[in-house]
C-alpha positions in Angstrom: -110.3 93.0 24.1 -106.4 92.3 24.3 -104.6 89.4 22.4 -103.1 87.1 24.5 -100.5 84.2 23.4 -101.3 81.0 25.3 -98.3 78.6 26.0 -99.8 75.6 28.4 -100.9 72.5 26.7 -103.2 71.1 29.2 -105.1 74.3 30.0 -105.4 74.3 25.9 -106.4 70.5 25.6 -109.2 71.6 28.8 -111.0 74.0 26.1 -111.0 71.8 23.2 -112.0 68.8 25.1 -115.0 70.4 25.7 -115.9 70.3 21.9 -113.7 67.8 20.5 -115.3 67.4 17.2 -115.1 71.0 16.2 -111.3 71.3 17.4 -109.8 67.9 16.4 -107.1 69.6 14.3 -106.1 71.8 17.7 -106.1 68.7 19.6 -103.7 66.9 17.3 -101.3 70.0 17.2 -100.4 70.0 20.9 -99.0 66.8 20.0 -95.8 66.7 20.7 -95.0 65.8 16.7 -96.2 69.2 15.9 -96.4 71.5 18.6 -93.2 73.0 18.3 -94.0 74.4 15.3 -97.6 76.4 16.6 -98.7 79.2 18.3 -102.4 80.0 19.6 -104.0 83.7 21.0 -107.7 83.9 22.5 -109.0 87.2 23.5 -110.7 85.4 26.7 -110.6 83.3 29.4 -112.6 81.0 27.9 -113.8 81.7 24.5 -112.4 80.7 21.3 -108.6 79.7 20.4 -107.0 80.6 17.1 -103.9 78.5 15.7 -101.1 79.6 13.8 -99.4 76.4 12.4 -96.3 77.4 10.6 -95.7 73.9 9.0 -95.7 73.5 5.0 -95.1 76.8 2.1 -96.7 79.3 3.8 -98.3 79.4 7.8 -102.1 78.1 8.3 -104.7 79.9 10.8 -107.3 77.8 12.2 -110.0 79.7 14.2 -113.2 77.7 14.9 -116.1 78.8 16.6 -119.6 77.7 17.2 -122.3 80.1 16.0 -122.8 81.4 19.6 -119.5 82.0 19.8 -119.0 83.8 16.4 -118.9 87.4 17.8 -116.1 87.0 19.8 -114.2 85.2 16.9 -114.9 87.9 15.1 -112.6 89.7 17.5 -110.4 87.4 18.1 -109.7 87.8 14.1 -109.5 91.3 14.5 -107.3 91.5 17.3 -104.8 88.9 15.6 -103.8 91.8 12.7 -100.7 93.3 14.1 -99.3 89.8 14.8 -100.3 87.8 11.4 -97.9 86.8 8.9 -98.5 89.1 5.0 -99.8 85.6 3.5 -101.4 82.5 5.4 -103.7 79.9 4.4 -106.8 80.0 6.6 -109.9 77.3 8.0 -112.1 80.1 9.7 -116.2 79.7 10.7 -118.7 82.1 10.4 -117.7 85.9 9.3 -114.4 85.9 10.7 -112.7 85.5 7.4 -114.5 89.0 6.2 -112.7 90.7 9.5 -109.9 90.2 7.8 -110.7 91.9 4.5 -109.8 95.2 6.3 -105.9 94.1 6.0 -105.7 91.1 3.1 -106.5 90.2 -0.3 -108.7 87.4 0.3 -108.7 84.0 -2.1 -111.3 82.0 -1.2 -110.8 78.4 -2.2 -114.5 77.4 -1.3 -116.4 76.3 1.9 -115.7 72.9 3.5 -117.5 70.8 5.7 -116.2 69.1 9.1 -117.6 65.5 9.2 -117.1 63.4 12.8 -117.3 59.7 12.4 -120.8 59.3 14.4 -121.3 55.3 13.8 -117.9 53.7 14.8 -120.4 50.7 13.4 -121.0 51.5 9.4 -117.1 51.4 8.6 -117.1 48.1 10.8 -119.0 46.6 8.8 -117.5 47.8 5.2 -116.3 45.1 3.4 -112.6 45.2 1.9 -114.1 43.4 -1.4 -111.2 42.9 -4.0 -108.7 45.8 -2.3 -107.8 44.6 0.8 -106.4 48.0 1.7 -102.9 47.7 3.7 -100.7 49.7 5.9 -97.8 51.8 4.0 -94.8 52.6 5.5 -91.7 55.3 4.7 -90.2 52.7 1.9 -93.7 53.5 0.3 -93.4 57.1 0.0 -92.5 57.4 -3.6 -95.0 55.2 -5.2 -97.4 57.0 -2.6 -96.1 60.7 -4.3 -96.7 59.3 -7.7 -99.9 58.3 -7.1 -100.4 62.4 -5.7 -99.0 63.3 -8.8 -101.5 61.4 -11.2 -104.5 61.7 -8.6 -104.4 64.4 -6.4 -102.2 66.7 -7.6 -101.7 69.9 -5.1 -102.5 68.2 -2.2 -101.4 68.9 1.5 -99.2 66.7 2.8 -96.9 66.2 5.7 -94.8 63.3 4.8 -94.4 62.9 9.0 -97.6 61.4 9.2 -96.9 58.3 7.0 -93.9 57.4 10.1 -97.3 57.3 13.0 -98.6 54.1 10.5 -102.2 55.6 9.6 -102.1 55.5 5.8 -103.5 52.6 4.5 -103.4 51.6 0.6 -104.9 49.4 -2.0 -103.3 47.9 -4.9 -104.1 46.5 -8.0 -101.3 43.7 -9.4 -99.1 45.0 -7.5 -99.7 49.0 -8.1 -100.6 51.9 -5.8 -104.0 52.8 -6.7 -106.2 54.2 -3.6 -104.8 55.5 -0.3 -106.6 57.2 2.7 -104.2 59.0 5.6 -104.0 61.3 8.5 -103.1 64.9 8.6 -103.0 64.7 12.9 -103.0 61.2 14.7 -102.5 61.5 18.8 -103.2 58.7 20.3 -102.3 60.9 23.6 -105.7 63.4 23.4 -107.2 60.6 21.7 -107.8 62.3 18.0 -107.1 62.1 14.4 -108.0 64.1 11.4 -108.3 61.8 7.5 -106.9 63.1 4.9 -105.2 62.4 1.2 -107.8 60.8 0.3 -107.8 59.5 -3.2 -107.8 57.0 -5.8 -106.0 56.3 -9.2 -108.6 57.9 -12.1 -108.1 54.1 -13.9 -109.7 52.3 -11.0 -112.3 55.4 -9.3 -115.7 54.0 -8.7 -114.5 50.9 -7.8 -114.5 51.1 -4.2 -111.1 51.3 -3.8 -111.0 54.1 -2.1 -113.9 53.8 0.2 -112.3 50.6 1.0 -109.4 52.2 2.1 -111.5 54.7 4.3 -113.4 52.2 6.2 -110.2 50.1 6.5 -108.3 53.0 8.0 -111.3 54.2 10.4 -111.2 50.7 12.0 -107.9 51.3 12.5 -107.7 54.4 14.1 -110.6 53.1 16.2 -107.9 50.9 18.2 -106.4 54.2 19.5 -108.4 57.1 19.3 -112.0 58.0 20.0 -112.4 61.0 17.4 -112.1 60.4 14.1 -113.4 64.0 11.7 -112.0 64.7 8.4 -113.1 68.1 6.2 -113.7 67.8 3.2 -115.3 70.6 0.0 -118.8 71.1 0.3 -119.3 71.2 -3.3 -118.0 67.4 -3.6 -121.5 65.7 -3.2 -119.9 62.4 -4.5 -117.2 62.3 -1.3 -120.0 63.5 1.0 -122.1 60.9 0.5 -119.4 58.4 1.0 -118.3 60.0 3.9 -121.9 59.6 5.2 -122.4 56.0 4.1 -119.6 54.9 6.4 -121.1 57.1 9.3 -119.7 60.0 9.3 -122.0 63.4 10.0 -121.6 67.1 9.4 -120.3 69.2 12.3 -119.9 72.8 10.9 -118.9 74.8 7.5 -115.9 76.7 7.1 -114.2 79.0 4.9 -111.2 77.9 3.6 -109.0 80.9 1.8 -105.6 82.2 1.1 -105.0 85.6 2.7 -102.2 88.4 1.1 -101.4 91.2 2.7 -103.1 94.4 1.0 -100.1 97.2 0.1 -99.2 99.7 2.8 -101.3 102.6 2.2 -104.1 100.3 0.4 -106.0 99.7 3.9 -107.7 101.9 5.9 
């Protein structure tokens, strides 16, 4: 099959509406925030979409695919060789991470789980206890980066997202000590994608930061109807939070860092 680069937004926003859970990070990167800075390729008319988001230290390539799907986004990896970048961070489902092999040094970083908030009802009903989480703002950012440093150190994050007003925080006499964000927010295809997620080590299982979840989930919830996050498989403590407050699994993934093998190495 023959790559093809796809440049309409609504004919883009048609196929990922059609599985909105599985694609929420596409749908919030033909915002207008962030589109300038992707490009997507398909094989098909109607199959699956891969995005190449060249935001942050290196370019990211999210391809998603249902299992019935997986074949052809097998080829879709296949096909996208001659035109990836020598190192990319990758989100890819099924076996079309081991396409790549043929052309990259793979690092994989583990498997991660897509969760979609299922029961709009549990984080409702959350209690705020002794947190009362808040919204933060851009004056907040560098008590929000010190808290990064001390809890989450490594972390993605696109300071953007803190000017759309989806990070909420909780403090304790005064200080930063739990936060929960947003790596995509678009109120226009009606989506948004949590992220930095954490809490101070001093004040972790406290609540804090579940607080700050369920806080931030009834926010969204004012102006988008698709609220997923991803988060390691491994972590069974975060899973179970996640589905306390009504959130369920969608699909697995395989998140990895891909180098470019030497010339003359592949073949």
């Amino acid at each position: 099959m023959t790559l093809r680069a796809l440049h309409d937004r609504s004919a883009l926003a048609g196929r990922f509406d059609r599985d909105p859970a599985m694609h929420l990070m596409e749908l919030g990167d033909l915002d207008d925030l962030l589109w300038p800075h992707t490009s997507w390729y398909t094989v098909s008319r109607s199959g699956p979409v891969a995005l190449l988001y060249a935001v942050g230290d290196i370019p990211t390539l999210l391809a998603f695919s249902r299992p019935g799907d997986a074949a052809e986004l097998e080829e879709l990896a296949g096909a996208l060789l001659p035109v990836l970048p020598r190192r990319f961070f990758g989100h890819l489902t099924g076996e079309a991470a081991k396409v790549l092999e043929s052309a990259y040094e793979v690092r994989v970083h583990g498997v991660l789980l897509r969760m979609v908030l299922t029961d709009p009802g549990s984080p409702a009903a959350h209690p705020d206890g002794p947190w009362q989480p808040a919204p933060l703002c851009r004056s907040d950012l560098p008590e929000l980066l010190e808290l990064f440093a001390a809890a989450y150190p490594g972390n993605w994050f696109d300071d953007r997202m803190l000017d759309t007003g989806q990070y909420v925080g909780a403090r304790r006499d005064g200080r930063l000590v739990a936060v929960a964000g947003v790596h995509v927010y678009s109120p226009a295809y009606r989506v948004a994608a949590i992220g930095n997620v954490t809490t101070h080590p001093e004040v972790r299982g406290q609540g804090a930061g579940t607080a700050c979840v369920a806080a931030l989930c009834r926010r969204l919830g004012e102006t988008v109807d698709h609220i997923g996050l991803n988060v390691r498989a491994d972590n069974a403590t975060a899973v179970r939070l996640y589905r306390r407050l009504g959130f369920s699994e969608v699909t697995e993934f395989t998140e990895a860092t891909f180098t470019a093998l030497p010339r003359g190495a592949t073949g």
